[in-house]
C-alpha positions in Angstrom: 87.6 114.5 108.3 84.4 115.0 106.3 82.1 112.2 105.6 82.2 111.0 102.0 79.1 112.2 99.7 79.5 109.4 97.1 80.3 105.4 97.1 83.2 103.9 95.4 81.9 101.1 93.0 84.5 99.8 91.5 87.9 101.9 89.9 90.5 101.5 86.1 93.6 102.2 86.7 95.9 103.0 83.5 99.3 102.9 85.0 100.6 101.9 88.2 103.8 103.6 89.7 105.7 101.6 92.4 104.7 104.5 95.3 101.1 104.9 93.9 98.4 104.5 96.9 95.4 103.7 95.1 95.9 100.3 94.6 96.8 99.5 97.8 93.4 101.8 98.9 91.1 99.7 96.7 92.0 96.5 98.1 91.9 98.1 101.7 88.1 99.4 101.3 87.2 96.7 99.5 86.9 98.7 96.1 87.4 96.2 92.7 90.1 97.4 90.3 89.2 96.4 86.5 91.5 96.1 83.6 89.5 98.7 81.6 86.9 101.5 81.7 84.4 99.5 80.2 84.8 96.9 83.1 84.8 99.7 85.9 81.7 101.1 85.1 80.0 98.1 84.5 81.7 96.3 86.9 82.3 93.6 85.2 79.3 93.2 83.3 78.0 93.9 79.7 75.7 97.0 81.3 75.7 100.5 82.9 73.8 101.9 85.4 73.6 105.2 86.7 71.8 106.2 89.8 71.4 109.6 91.1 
């Protein structure tokens, strides 16, 4: 398997289906799910940031 090039921060779901497996991935790697887009990518907070 090939090494990831990016880090997980934090992930929105919309809808979650009985036999879905990202749920069950977040909460194995540690990853916070958040109950909106806004919330993901500020996770949690009132502000963005983007590195590159």
């Amino acid at each position: 398997m090939l090494e990831p090039q990016v880090d997980l921060a934090s992930i929105y779901l919309d809808q979650i289906h009985e036999e879905d497996v990202c749920a069950p991935f977040a909460r194995e790697h540690g990853i916070p799910i958040y109950p909106s887009i806004i919330k993901a990518l500020t996770l949690g907070g009132g502000r963005a940031v983007l590195l590159n």
